[in-house]
N, C-alpha and C positions, 0 to 999 in steps of 0.2 A: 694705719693706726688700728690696734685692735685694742676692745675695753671692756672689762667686765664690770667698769662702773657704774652707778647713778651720777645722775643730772651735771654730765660733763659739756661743758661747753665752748666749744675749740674756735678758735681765730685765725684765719689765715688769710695771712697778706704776701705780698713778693710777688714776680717775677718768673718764670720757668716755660722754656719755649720747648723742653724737651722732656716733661712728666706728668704726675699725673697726683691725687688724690684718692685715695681707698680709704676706707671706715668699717672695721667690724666690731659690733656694739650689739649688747644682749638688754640693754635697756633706751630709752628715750635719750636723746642730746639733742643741743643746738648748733649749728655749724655756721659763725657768722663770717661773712665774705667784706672785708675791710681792704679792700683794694687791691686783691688778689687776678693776674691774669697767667692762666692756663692750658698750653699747648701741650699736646700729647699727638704725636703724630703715627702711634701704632695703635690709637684706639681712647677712649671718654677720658673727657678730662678730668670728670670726678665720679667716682662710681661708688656708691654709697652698697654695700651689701650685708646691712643689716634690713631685717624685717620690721624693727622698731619705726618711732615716730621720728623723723628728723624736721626740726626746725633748720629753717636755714632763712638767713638773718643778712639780709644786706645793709651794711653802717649806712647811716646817715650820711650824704654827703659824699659817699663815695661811688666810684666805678672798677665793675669786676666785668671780665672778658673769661666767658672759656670755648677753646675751639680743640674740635679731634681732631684723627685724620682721615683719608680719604679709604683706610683699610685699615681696621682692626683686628692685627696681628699678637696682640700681648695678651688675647683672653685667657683667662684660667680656666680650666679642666671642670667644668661640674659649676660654673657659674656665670650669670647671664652679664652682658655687656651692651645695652640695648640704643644707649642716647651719650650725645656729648655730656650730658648730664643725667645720672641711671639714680635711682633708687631701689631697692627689692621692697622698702615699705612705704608710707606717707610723708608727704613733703607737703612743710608747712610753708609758705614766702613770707615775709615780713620787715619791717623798717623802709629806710626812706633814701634808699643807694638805688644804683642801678646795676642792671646784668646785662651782658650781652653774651649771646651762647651763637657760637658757628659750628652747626654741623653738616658734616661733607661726605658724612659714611651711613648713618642711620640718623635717627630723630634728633631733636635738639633737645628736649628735656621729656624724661619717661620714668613714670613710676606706677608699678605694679599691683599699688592700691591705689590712693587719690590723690588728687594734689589741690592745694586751698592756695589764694593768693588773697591778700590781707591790702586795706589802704595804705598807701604811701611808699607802695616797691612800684618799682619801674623795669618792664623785663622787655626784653627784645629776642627775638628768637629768628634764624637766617637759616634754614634749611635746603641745603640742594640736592639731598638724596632721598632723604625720607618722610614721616610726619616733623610737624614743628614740636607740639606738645601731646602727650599723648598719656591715659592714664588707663588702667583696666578698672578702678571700680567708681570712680566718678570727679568731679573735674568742679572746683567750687568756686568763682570769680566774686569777689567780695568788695574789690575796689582796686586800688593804681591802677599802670597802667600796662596794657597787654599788647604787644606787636608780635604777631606772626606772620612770617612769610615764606613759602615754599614756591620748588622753579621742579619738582620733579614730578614725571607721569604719576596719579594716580596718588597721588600725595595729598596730604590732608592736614590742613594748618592747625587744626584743633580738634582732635581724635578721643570718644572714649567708648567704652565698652558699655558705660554705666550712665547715670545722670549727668548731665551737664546742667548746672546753675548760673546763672548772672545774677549779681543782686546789686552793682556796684561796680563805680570806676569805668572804665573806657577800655575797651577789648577790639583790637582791629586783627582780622585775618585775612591774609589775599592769599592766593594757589595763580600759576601761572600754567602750570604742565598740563600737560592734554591726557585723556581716556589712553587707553590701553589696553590690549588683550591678556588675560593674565597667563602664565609660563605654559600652563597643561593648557590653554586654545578653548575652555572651558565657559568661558565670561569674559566679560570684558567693564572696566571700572574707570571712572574719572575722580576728577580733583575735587576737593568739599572745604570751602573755608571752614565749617563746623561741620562736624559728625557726630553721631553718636548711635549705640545699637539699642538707648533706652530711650529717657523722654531728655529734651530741652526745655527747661523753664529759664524765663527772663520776667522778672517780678523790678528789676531798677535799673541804672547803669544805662551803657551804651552799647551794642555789637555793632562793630561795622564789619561787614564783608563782601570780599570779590574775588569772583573766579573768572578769566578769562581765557583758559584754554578749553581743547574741544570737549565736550562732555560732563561741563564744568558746573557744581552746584554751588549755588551760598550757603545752604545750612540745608542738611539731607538727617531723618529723624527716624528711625527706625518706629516709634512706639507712639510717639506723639510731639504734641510741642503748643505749650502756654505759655504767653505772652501777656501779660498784667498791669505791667508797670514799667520804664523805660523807654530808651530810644534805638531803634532796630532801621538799620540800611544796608542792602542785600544789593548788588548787583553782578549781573553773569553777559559774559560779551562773546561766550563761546559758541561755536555752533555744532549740531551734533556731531557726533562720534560713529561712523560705519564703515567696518571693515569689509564687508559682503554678510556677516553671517551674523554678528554682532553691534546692536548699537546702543549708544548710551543721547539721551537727548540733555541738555544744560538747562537747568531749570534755575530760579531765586528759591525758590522754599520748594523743599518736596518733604512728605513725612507717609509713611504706609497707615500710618493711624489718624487719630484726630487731630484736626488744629484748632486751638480756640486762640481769637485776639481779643482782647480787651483795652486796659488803658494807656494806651502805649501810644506812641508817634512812631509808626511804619510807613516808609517806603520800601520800594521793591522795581526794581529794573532789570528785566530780562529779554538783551535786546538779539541773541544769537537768532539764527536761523530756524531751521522745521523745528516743533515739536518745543520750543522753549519755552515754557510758562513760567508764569510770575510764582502764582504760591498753587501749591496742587496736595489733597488729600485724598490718600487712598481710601479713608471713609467720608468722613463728617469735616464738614469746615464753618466754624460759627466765629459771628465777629459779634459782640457786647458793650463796646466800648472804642473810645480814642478815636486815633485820626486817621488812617489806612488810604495808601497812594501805589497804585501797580498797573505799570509800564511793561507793553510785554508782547515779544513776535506773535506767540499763539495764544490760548487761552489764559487771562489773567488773572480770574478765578476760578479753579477748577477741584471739584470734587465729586468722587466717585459715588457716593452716595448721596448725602443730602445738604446745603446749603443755607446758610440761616445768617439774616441780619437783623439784630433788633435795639440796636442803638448806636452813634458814634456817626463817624462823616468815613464812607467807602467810597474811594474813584475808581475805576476797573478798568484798562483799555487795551487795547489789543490790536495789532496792526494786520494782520492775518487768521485772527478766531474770536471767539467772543468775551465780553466784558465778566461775565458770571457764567460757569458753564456746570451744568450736576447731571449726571447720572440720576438722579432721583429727583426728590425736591428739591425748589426752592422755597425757600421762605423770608417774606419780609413784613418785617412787624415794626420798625420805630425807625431813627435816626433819617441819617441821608444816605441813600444809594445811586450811585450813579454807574452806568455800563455802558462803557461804548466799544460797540464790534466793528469787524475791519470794514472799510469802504466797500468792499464787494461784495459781500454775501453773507455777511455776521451780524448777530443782532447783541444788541449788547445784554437782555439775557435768555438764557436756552436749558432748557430742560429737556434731556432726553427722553424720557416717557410725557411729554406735555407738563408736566403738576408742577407748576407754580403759581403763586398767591401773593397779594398785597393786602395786607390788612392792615398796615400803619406807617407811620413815615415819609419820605418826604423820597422818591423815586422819579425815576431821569435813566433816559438811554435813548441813544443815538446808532443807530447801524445802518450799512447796507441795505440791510431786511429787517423785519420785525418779528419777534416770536410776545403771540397774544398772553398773559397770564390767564388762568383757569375763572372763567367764571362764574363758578359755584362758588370757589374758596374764596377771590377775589371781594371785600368788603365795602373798600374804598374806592372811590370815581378813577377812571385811566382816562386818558384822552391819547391816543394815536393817532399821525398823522404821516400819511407813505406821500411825500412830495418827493421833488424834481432835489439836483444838483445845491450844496450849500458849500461856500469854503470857509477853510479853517481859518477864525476868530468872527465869524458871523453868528449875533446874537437871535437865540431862538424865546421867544417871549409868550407868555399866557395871563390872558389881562380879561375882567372884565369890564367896570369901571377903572380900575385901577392892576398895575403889570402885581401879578402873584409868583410867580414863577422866570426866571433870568437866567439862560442858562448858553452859553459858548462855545463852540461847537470846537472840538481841540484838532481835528486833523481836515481837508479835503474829502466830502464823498460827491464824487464828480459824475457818478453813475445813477444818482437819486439818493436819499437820504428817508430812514424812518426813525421820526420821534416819537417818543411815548414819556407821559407823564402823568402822577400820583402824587396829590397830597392833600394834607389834612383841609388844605384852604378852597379846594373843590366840592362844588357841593352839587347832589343830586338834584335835577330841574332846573339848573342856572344854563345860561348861554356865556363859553368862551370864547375870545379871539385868540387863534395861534398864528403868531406874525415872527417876521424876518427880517433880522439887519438895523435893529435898533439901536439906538445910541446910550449904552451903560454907564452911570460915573458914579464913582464911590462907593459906599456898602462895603459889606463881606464876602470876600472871594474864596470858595473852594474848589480847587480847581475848572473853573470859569464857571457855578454854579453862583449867583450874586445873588445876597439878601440885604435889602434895606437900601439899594440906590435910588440912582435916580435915571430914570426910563423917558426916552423919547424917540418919537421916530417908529418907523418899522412898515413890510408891506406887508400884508393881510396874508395868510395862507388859504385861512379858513376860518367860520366860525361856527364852531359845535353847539348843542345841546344838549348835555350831560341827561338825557332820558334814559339813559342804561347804567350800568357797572363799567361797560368799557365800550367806549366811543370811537369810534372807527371813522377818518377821514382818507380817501384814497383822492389824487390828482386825475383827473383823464388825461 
């Protein structure tokens, strides 16, 4: 179809196992998809090569299918052919039909400026050779519903160049294919259920994401990545990726910039092998807000520069590194933090130049070992205590006249165990009991940290005297 008109808006419904759709347009149209399914087995089954805005419009009520083929052989001379479904300008999604797009040679839907997806479309996207969706100047999720899924090395369910947005609707991505070396021996690259080489915001809505092959990310963030509002679920089951010369580690969140979370409900599962962390910032990682859950082989929270919590409920654990782990500082000022490091030799949190600080909020962590926070910066009472062997679901308790503090121990440390604890309800010159194996019923559970039960039972570890900043009990 070629047009030199305005505001055309084309219908296409039927049938065809052996064609294809083309569009060339000098202005804006709609292209609405009314029960249209499309096989082109030399190449996209609709290849939009106008630069203008294309709506494209799925009926209500209906289902459209487009699938390429496995080689695209019918490209034209001096223009691009990129996805079963190509635009050269912006793609708009809209109505309340569904798509399904199989591609078997390149991506499954691509456009080389943005693409917006509107409430009430239903898109399905099946990739075996390339990205699922993929956009060069930014990628807007607005509401319906989004299924990506990709099976090939190095492939990446939800690809842009530019911003990625969520504000809306439910968006699932999984990657299956493993790391890879790339053609020139140069590098080497894995799978990303979301990518992008700017920032990620998630201000509503849902992502969910999974990568399970080697080298595999949940959401990998060139620039940064805010998280506001919404529901976010990441998990990675891969283990690294090493060839001799090159390796790629599978992470839940990685971003080379800042991460900040706020009022969000996060979880994060990153359960592969060496070097898999939960959420990892190559600068700054601050949480303000919400509810934040991370499961994770090595470090669960991890950033390069400095770390900051100052509101919101954080669990952090880690089966072989630590619960919170910075290069710089830490800092904790408000909510609930909790960090637990691996049974052998991790603390739940760690600062590599020492500098960390509790100056507000409600702090908990269980490891291996202990790492002390700073006692200058340090405002609020700690109490530490390096005892003997605890198992997982054994309540560790801090009570004077009455239990303050309830908190569950989530794994086996069968080699000794140190806890430490901060909060507003300790007070300088009081005497606490920290005891073991008490019996908890009812209250509020976050992640076995209990407020408002009811406490009984338990055998004595120790009982402190809060004369310092940070109170130090060791077992002989």
């Amino acid at each position: 179809l070629t047009s030199t008109a305005k505001k055309v808006a084309y219908t296409v419904s039927g049938t065809t196992n052996n064609g294809y759709l083309k569009i060339y347009s000098e202005n804006k149209y709609s292209l609405c998809l009314n029960g249209v399914s499309i096989t082109n087995p030399d190449g996209a089954a609709i290849n939009l090569q106008s630069k203008k805005r294309s709506y494209i419009v799925l009926a209500d009520g209906t289902t459209n299918t487009l699938t390429d083929g496995t080689a695209y052989t019918d490209e034209t001379a001096g223009e691009d052919m990129k996805a079963a479904l190509f635009c050269e300008g912006k793609m708009l999604f809209s109505g309340k039909g569904s798509l399904l797009v199989n591609a078997h040679c390149k991506a499954g839907i691509r456009s080389d400026a943005y693409i917006q997806f509107s409430p009430g479309c239903n898109v399905y996207v099946n990739a075996t050779a390339g990205n699922g969706i993929k956009a060069n100047d930014a990628i807007y999720v607005k509401g319906g519903v989004i299924n990506v899924e990709t099976s090939a090395a190095m492939a990446k369910a939800i690809s842009c160049d530019g911003e990625i947005l969520v504000s809306g609707g439910r968006t699932t991505a999984i990657t299956t294919g493993d790391a890879r070396t790339d053609a020139d021996g140069l590098d080497a690259s894995g799978c990303a259920a979301v990518k992008t080489d700017s920032v990620l915001n998630i201000n509503g809505g849902s992502l969910l994401c999974k990568s399970t092959g080697t080298g595999g990310k949940g959401i990998n963030a060139q620039q940064g990545i805010s998280v506001t509002q919404g529901t976010l679920r990441v998990v990675t089951t891969g283990n690294r990726f090493d060839d001799g010369t090159h390796t790629v580690s599978a992470t839940g969140i990685k971003s080379d910039g800042d991460i900040t979370l706020g009022h969000a409900d996060i979880m994060v599962r990153a359960t592969g092998g060496k070097d898999s962390e939960g959420i990892e910032s190559k600068t700054r990682l601050t949480v303000t807000d919400g509810k934040l859950q991370v499961y994770s082989h090595d470090h669960a929270l991890c950033a390069t520069s400095s770390l900051t919590v100052s509101g919101g409920y954080t669990f952090a654990m880690s089966t072989e590194g630590y619960g919170f782990h910075a290069g710089g500082a830490i800092s904790l000022s408000g909510g609930v933090a909790i960090g637990c490091g691996s049974p052998d030799a991790k603390a739940g949190f760690y600062s590599a130049d020492n500098n960390w600080a509790i100056t507000g909020g409600t702090v908990l962590a269980l490891g291996g070992t202990a790492s002390a926070p700073n006692n200058g910066a340090t405002t609020q009472p700690v109490v530490m205590v390096n005892a003997d062997a605890i198992q997982s679901g054994t309540f560790i308790t801090v009570a004077d006249s009455t239990c303050l503090l309830a908190f569950k121990a989530p794994a086996d440390y069968t080699q000794g165990c140190a806890f430490m604890a901060s909060s507003p309800l300790l007070t300088q010159g009081h005497s606490y009991t920290v005891s073991r194996g008490a019996a908890v019923t009812g209250g509020t559970d976050f992640c076995g940290y209990v407020t408002d039960g009811t406490v009984s039972g338990g055998t004595a570890w120790c009982t402190l005297a809060l004369n310092n900043i940070i109170n130090t009990w060791t077992k002989e």
